[in-house]
N, C-alpha and C positions, 0 to 999 in steps of 0.2 A: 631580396628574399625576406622572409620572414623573421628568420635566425640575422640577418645583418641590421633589421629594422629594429629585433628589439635591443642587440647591441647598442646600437645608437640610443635610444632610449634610455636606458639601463648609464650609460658612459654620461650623458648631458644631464640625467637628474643627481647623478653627483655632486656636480658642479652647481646645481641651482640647490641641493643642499649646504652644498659650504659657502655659498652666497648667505642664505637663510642662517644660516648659523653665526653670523657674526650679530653682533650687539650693539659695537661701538663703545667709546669710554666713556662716554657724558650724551647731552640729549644732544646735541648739535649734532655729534656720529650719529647715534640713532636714528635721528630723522634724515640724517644721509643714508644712511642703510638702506632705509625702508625705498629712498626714491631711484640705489641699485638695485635692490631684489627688484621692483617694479620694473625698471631697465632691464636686468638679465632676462627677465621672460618673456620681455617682449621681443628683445633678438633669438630668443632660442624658439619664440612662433614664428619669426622670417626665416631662421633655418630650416624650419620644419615645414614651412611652404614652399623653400627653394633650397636644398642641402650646396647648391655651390655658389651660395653668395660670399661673396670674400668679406663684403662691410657689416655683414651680422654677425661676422665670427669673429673679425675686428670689433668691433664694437665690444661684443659678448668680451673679449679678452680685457677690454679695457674695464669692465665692469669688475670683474674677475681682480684684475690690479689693482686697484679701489679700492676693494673689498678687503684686498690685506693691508693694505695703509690703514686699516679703520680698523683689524684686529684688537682689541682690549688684551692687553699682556697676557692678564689675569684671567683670562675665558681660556674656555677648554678647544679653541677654534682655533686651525691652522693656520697661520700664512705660509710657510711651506706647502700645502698643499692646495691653494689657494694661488699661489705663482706657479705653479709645477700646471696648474691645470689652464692659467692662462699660458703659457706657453706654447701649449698644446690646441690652441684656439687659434692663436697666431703663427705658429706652423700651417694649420690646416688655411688660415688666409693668407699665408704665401706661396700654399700651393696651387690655391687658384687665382692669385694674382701675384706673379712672380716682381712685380714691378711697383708692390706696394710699397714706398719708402717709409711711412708712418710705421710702420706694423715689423719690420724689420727693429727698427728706431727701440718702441716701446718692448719688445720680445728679447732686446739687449737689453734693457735696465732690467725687467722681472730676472732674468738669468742674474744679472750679478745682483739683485736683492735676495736671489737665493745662496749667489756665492758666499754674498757676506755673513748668513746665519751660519755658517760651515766653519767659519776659521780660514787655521793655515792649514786646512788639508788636502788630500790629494783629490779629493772630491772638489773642493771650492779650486783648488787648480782647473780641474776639467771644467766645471762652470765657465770661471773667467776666462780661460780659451773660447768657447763655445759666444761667450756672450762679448769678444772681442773681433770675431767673424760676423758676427751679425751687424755689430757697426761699422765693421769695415764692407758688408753690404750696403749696410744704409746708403755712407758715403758715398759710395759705385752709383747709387740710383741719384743722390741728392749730393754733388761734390760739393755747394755751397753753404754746407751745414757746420756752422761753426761747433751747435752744440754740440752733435755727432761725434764730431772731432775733439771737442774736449771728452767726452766722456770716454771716447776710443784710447786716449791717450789717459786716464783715470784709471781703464781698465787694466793699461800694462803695467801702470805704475801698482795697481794691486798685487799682479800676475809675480812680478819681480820680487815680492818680498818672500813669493810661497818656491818661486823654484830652484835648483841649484844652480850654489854661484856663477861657475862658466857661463852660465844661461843669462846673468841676469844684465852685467854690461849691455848686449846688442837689444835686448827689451827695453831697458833706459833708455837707451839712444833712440828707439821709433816712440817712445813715450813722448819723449824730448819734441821729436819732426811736427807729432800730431799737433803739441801746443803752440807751435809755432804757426804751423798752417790754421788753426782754430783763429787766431791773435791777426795772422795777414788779411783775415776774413772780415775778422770785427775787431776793429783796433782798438775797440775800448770797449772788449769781453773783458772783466775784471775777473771772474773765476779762471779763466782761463792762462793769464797774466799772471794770479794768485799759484793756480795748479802749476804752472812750470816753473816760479821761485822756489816751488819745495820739493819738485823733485830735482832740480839743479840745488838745491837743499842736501839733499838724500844723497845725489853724488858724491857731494865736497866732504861731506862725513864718510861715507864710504874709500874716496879716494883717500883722504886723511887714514885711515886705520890699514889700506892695504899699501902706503908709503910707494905709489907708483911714479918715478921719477919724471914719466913727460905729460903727468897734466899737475896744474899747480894748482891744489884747494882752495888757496885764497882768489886765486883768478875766478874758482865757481863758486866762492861764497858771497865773493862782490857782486857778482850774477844774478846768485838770487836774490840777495839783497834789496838790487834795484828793482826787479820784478816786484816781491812782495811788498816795497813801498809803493810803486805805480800803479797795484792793486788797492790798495789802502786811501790812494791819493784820487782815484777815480771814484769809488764806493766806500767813503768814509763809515756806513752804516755796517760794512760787510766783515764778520769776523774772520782776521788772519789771524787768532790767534790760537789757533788750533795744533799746531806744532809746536811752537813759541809761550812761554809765559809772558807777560803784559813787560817784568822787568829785561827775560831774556832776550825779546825780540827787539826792545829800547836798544840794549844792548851792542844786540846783533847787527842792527841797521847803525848803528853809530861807529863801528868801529867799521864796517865793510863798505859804505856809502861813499862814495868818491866826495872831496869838499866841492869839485865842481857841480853837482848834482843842487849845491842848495838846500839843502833839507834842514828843519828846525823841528823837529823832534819835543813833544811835550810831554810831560813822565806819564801826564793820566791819560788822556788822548791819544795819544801818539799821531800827532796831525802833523801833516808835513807840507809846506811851501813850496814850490820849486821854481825857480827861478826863470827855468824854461817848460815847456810841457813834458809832464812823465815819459808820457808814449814816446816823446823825443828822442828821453834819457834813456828810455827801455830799446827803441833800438837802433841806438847807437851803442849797443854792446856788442863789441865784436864777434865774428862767424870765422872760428876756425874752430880743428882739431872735429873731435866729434860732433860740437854744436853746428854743424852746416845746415839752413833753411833749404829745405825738402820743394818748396816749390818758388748736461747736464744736470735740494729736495724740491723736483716742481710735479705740478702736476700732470699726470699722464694723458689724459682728456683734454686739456684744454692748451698745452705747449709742446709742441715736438721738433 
């Protein structure tokens, strides 16, 4: 009808507004900009010649995601609404392609780049649900996605820190599964390896302040230990030290690091030897108790 036609209209030049409206921070953005707004319009003429093509409205969303990566702080231009609207592009491509794994994949990250403008609140809670269902579709369509899986297991480890306690144990624990099954995937995913040192990190501290008598802190500090060095040891360029200060995590790894692991530890560097292959070390860490084995800044465009 008429009245639905110009809806659509009225709804897509929004969107090719808040395209148009970014700037970018320096000319490199810029001249990325200009070759999205170019891209946005010409998926939103393949909609507009076929309203149920799923890869213009994929596409369209990725364009959309783009476009808030390139937000200038400083400009009057949303990425909240700028993700909020690819979302809403990538819903509408999985409803007419239920079986699209990309587009599930990329509609998880935009959700939790929105979670994270939010905080700890009850909003950014509902996000990271929302956007921890989406990669647990991914997964359903593509079970061989290691990234998927780290980011699924990223998403709970967020989830855990916004909701109440009771809740947050059994959240841990499938955070725990994911990076496991991520790691069985690709055994030398170094994010992935890095992501489950620091939430077996997060445990040992948490276990430490609520004095639970049947799991032993230092059992999961050694744990993570070995992880974040096997991280470190596969992508020496890749910073762990994100948790960690350069002295604390010297520290850390030196006092939790089994002597059989080998490790030589250098104050600036922090480079590490091992005597056998990390991966080795990493697992042959024992699987008991909760840790029992169960069985994604890149870009959106161009890795999923």
């Amino acid at each position: 009808s008429g009245e639905s036609m110009r809806q659509f209209s009225s709804h897509h030049d929004v969107a090719m507004e808040l395209i148009n409206s970014v700037t970018g921070v320096d000319e490199e953005g810029r001249s990325r900009q200009r070759i999205l707004a170019f891209a946005g319009k010409r998926y939103l003429n393949a909609i507009e010649r076929n309203p149920d093509d799923p890869d213009a409205y994929y596409n369209w969303a990725l364009v959309l995601q783009e476009s808030a990566d390139n937000v200038d702080p400083n400009s009057g231009s949303s990425k909240d609404a700028l993700l909020e609207e690819a979302c809403k592009k990538y819903a509408e491509a999985t409803r007419l392609c239920p079986t699209l794994y990309d587009a599930y994949y990329n509609w998880a990250i935009a959700i939790a780049d929105r979670a994270k403008i939010r905080g700890r609140t009850k909003e950014a809670e509902d996000l990271w649900r929302l956007a921890i269902l989406n990669y647990e579709k991914a997964v359903q369509l593509n079970w061989n996605s290691p990234q998927a899986l780290n980011n699924w297991g990223l998403g709970l480890q967020e989830l855990s820190a916004i909701v109440p306690a009771r809740e947050k144990q059994t959240i841990i624990k499938t955070a725990i599964s994911k990076f496991r099954v991520a790691i069985q995937l690709q055994f030398d995913f170094h994010r992935a390896i890095y992501n489950l040192g620091t939430v077996l990190y997060g445990l040992a501290e948490d276990t430490m302040r609520s004095g639970r008598p049947d799991v032993s802190p230092n059992e999961l500090y050694s744990q993570s230990a070995i992880y974040v060095a096997a991280a470190h040891a596969l992508k020496p360029s890749y910073s762990v030290l994100v948790n960690f200060s350069a002295n604390c995590l010297s520290c850390f790894l030196c006092e939790y690091l089994d002597d059989s692991c080998s490790v030589i530890l250098s104050n600036a560097g922090l480079s590490q030897c091992f005597a056998t292959s990390p991966l080795d070390v990493a697992f042959a860490i024992p699987q008991s108790g909760i840790f029992d084995r169960s069985s994604s800044q890149q870009c959106h465009c161009t890795t999923h």
